[in-house]
N, C-alpha and C positions, 0 to 999 in steps of 0.2 A: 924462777919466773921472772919476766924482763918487766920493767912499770917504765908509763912516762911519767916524769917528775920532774921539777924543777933542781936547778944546781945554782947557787949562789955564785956571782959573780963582781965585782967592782971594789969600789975604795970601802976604806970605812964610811958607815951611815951614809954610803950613796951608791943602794945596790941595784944591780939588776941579776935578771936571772935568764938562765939559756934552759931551755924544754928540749930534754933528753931523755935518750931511752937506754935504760941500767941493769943488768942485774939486780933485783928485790933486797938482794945479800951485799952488796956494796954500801961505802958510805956515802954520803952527799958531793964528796968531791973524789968519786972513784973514777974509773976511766970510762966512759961511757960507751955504748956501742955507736949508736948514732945520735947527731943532734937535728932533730926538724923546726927549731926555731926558738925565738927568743921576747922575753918578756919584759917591761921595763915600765913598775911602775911611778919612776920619778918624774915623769915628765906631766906638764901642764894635763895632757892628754896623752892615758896610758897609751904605750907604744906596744904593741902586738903582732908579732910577725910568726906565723907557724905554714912551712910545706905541708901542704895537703895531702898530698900524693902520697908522702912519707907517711905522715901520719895516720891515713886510712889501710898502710900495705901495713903499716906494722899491728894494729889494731886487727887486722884479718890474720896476722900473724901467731894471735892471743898476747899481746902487751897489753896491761892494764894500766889504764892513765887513772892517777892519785884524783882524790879532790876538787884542789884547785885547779889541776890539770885540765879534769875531767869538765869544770863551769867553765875555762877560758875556753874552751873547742866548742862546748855548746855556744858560746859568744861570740863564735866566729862559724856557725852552722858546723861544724865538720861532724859533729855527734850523730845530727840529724841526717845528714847523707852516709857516714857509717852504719844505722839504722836502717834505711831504706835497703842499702846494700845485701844486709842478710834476710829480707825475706824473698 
């Protein structure tokens, strides 16, 4: 099954993270299929960047987004137009 999840990214104690979509069966820094965007909360003002478009085709694809995954997209509507999309 593919998820979107987050992948660790940057220096020690100063990480960000890139919103990718993996294999379930992979590890955290496996080769991902695709990447729709990236996450970054060290800044004054978390930084948030996710492709929509990617993220709702893969979603209609059945990828399940994790969690956290899953409150950043609702924090950026995309859950709410994923929703609308299937009825």
């Amino acid at each position: 099954m593919l998820k979107i999840r987050l992948t660790r990214m940057g220096a020690k104690k100063n990480p960000f993270y890139r919103i990718v979509v993996i294999d379930s069966r992979l590890s955290r820094s496996g080769v991902p299929t695709d990447t729709i965007g990236y996450y970054d909360p060290s800044k004054s003002d978390t930084v948030v960047k996710v492709d929509e478009e990617k993220a709702l085709a893969w979603m209609g694809k059945g990828a399940q987004p994790t969690d956290t995954v899953r409150s950043i997209l609702k924090k950026n509507g995309i859950m709410g137009k994923f929703a609308e999309s299937r009825k």
